[in-house]
C-alpha positions in Angstrom: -12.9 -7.1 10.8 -12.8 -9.9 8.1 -12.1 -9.0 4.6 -14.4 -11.0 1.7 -12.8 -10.6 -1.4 -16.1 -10.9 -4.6 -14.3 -12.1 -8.2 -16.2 -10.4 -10.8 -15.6 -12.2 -13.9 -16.4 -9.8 -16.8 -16.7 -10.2 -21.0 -18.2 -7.2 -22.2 -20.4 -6.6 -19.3 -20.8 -2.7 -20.0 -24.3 -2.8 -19.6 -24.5 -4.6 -16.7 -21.6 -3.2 -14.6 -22.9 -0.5 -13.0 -26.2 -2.2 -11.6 -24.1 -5.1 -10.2 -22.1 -2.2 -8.4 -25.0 -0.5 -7.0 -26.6 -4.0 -5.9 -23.1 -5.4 -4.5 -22.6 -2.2 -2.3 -26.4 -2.4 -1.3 -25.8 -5.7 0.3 -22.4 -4.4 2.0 -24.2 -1.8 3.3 -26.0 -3.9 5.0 -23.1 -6.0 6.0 -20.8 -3.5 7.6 -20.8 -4.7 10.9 -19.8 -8.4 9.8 -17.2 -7.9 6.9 -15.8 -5.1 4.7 -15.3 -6.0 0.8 -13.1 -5.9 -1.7 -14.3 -6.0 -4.9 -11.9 -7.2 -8.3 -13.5 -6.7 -11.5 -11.3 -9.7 -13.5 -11.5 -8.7 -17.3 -10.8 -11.5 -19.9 -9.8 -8.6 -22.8 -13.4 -7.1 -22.9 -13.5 -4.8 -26.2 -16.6 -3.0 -25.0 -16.2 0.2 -22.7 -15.8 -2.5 -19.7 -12.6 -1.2 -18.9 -13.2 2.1 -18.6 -16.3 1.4 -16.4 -14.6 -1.1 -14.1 -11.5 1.9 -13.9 -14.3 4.3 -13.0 -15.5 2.3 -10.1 -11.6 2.3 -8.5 -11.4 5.7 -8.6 -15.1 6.2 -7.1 -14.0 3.7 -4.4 -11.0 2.5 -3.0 -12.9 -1.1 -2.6 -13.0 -1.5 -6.5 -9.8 -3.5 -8.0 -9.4 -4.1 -12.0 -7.4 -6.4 -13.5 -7.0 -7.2 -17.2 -5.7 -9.9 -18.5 -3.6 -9.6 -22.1 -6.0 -11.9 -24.1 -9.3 -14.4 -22.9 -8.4 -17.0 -21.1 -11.4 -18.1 -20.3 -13.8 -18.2 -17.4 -11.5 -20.7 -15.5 -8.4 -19.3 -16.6 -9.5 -16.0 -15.2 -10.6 -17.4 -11.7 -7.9 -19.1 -11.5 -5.6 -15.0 -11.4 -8.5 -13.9 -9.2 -7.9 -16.9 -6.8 -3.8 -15.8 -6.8 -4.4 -12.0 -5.9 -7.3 -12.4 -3.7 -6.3 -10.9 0.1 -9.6 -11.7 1.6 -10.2 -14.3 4.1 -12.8 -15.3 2.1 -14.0 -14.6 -1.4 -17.5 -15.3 -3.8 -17.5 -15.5 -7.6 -20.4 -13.3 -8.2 -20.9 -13.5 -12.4 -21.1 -10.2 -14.2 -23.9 -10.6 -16.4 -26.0 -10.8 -13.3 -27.7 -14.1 -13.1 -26.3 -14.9 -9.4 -28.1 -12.8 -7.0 -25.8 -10.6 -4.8 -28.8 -10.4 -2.1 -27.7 -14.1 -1.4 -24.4 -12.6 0.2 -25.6 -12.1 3.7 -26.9 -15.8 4.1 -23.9 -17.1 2.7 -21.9 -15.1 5.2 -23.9 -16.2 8.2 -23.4 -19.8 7.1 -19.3 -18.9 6.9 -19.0 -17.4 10.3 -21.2 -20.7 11.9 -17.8 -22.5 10.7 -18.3 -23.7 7.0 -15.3 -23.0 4.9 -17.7 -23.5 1.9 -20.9 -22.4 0.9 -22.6 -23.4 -2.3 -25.4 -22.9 -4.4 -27.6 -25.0 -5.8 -29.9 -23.7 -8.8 -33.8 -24.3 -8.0 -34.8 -22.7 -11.4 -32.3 -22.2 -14.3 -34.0 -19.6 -15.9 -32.2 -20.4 -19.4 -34.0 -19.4 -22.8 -32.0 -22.2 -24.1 -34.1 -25.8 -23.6 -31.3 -27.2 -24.7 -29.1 -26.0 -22.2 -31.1 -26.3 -19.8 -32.5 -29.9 -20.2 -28.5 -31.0 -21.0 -27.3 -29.2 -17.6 -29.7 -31.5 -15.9 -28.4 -34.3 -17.6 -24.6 -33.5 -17.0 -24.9 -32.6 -13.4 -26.6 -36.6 -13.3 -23.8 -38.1 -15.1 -20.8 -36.0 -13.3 -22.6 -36.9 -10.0 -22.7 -40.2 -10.4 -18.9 -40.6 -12.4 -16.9 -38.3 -10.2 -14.3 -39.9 -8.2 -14.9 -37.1 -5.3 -18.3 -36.1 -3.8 -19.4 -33.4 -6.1 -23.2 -32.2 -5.5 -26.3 -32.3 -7.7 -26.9 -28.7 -9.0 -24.4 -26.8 -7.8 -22.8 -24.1 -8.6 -19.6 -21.7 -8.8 -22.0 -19.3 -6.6 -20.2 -19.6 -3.1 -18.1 -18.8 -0.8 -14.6 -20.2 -0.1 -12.8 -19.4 2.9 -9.1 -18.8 3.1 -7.5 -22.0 3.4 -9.7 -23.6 0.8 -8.6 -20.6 -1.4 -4.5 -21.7 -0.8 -5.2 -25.6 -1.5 -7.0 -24.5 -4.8 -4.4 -21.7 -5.6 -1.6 -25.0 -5.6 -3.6 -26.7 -8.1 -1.7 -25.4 -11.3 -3.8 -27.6 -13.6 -4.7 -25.9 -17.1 -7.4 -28.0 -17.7 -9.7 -26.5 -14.6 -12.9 -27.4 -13.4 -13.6 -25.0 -10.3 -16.0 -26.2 -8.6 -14.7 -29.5 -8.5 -11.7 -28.5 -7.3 -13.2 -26.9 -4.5 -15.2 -29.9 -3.6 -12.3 -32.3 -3.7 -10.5 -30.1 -1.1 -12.8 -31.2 1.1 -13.3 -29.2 4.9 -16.7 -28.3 6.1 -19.3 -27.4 2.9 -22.6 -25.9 3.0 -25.3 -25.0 0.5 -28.4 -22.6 -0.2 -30.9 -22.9 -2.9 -31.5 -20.0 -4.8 -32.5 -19.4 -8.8 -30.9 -17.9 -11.2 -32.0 -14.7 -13.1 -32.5 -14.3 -16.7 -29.7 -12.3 -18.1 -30.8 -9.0 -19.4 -28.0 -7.3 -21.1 -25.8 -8.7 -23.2 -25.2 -12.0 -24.5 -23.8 -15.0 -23.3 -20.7 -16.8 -25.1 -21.5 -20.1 -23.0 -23.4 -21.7 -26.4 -24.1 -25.3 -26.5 -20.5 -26.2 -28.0 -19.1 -24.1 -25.4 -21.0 -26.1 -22.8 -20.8 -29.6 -24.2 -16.6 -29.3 -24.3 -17.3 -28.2 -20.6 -19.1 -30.9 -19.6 -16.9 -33.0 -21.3 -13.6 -31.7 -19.7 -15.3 -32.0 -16.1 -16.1 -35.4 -16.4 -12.7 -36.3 -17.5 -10.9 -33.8 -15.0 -13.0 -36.2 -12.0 -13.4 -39.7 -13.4 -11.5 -42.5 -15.1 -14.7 -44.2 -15.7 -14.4 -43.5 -19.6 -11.1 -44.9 -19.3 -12.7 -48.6 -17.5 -15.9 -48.1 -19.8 -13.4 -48.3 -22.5 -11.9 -51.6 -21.5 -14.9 -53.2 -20.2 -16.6 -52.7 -23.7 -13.3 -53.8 -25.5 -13.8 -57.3 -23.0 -17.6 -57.5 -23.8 -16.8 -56.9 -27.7 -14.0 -60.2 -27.4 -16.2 -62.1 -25.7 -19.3 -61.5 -28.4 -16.4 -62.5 -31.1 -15.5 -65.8 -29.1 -19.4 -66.9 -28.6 -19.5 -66.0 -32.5 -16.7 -68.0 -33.7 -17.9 -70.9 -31.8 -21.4 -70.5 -33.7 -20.3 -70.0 -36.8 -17.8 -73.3 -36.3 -20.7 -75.3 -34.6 -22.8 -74.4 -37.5 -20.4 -75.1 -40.0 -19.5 -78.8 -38.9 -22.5 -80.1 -37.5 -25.2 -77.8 -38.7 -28.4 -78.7 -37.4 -32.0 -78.0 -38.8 -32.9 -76.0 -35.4 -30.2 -73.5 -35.8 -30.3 -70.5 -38.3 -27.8 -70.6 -41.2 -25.3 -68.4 -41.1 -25.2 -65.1 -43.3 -23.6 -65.5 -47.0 -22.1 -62.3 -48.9 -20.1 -59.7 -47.5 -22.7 -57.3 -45.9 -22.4 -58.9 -42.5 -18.7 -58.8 -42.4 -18.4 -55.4 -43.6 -21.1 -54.4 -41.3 -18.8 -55.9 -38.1 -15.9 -54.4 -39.4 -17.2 -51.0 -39.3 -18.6 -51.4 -36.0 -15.1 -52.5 -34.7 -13.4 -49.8 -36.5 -15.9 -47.3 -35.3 -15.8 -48.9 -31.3 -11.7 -48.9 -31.3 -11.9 -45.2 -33.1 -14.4 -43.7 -30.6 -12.5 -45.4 -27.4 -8.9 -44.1 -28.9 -10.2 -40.8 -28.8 -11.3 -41.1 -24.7 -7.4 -41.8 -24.2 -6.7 -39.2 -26.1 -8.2 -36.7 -24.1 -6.6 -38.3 -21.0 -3.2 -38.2 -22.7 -3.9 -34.0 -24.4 -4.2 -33.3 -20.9 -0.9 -34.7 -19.8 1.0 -32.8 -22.5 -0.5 -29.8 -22.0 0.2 -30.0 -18.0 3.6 -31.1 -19.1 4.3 -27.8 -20.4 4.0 -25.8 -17.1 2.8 -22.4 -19.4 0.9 -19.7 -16.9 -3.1 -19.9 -16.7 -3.5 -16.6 -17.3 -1.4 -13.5 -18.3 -2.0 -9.9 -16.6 -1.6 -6.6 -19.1 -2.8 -4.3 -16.3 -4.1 -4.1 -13.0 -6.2 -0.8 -10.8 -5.2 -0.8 -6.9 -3.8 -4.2 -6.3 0.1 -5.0 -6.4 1.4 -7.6 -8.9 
């Protein structure tokens, strides 16, 4: 029988812990005759009583796995460890604040053993008390759609399945600068999705804010596009070519300035006006290479994505 390995991604998910338990071995129940789980509660240094509860559950049941890691590497930094010590032949990051419906298992498993090697989700409803949020998701999964240099669909999610040899092609990207689902996208094999809608979270709070979310975006587009890069230049060829057409005027009207044409502007305000808006252009494009060249040096440096302080039933 087939193992399917469900990453549990955990901050400070006391509260919600226990009832994603009781719902994830509800569905497995169910599920017995198809695949047997293993379950790996991945901790990014919770300071509730996570720990504790996640170390209950391995006790209870052989099936439960804990790791912690030594400080919060983030979401993608802690996916990234669960992706290295997953033994399944399959696996589903199923969130542990409970917005991503673990009912949504079994079709996801049908859909895996009729040959796809992913299985996606794609949000019908957001469910977000956040407008903003919610209205800028929309607006990001447009632009990434659009921009990314590899299919990547509208709406979808990091709710899915990825079958083993998906899981080794993403385990060999060593890339600090992650972007999961575009990762598994660009690996390519045979993908497909489910609609579903995600629930409201009702414990806890979540640390995804809208800074937290906007430097996400940000590093997705750039992790899958060099468009920035070609915007960059095509608006430093536009911006010549508007300087040439306006030293040509300003010539024309100089020498043979005829009553038709308006005369050009006296004082400084125009030219200071220009000069700021060329500072400002060459300022903001400079800092869309720099993002391209932080992420170099910081690949450069080969340092781990993540750090383990201690694990519960799974060898290191």
């Amino acid at each position: 029988m087939k193992t399917l390995t469900i990453l549990i991604p955990a901050l400070n998910e006391e509260l919600n812990l226990p009832t994603l338990r009781r719902r994830l071995e509800s569905v497995f129940a169910g599920l017995k005759d198809k695949v047997r789980p293993e379950y790996i509660v991945l901790d990014n240094c919770s300071e509730d009583s996570t720990p504790q509860i996640a170390e209950r559950f391995c006790l209870e049941n052989s099936d439960w796995k804990y790791v912690r890691y030594s400080r919060n590497f983030g979401y993608h930094g802690s996916l990234a460890g669960g992706f290295d010590l997953a033994s399944g032949d399959a696996l589903i990051v199923v969130a542990g604040d409970l917005q991503e419906p673990p009912e949504m298992i079994p079709l996801m498993v049908d859909l895996w053993q009729q040959g796809n090697d992913v299985v996606y989700g794609i949000l019908q409803e957001r469910n977000d008390s956040n407008l903003v949020k919610t209205v800028g998701a929309k607006v990001f999964y447009s632009i990434i759609y659009r921009m990314s240099s590899s299919p990547l669909p509208n709406s979808a999610t990091d709710f899915r399945l990825i079958s083993r040899r998906v899981i080794d092609v993403v385990k060999n990207m060593r890339e600090p600068d992650r972007y999961l689902r575009g990762l598994v996208h660009w690996a390519g094999f045979k993908q497909s999705s489910f609609l579903y809608n995600r629930d409201k979270r009702i414990h806890g709070k979540s640390t995804a804010g809208i800074w937290y979310s906007t430097k996400w975006a940000v590093n997705a587009i750039i992790s899958f596009s060099n468009l920035p890069l070609r915007a960059a230049a095509f608006f430093g060829l536009i911006a010549m070519i508007v300087s040439l057409l306006a030293t040509v005027y300003f010539v024309i009207v100089h020498f043979f300035p005829p009553a038709w044409m308006p005369i050009p502007p006296t004082g400084t305000t125009a030219i200071i006006v220009l000069l700021l808006f060329a500072i400002g252009l060459n300022a903001f494009f400079l800092g869309i290479i720099g993002e391209y060249v932080v992420r170099i040096y910081t690949q450069s440096k080969k340092r781990p994505l993540y750090v383990i302080d201690k694990v519960v039933h799974l060898n290191r």
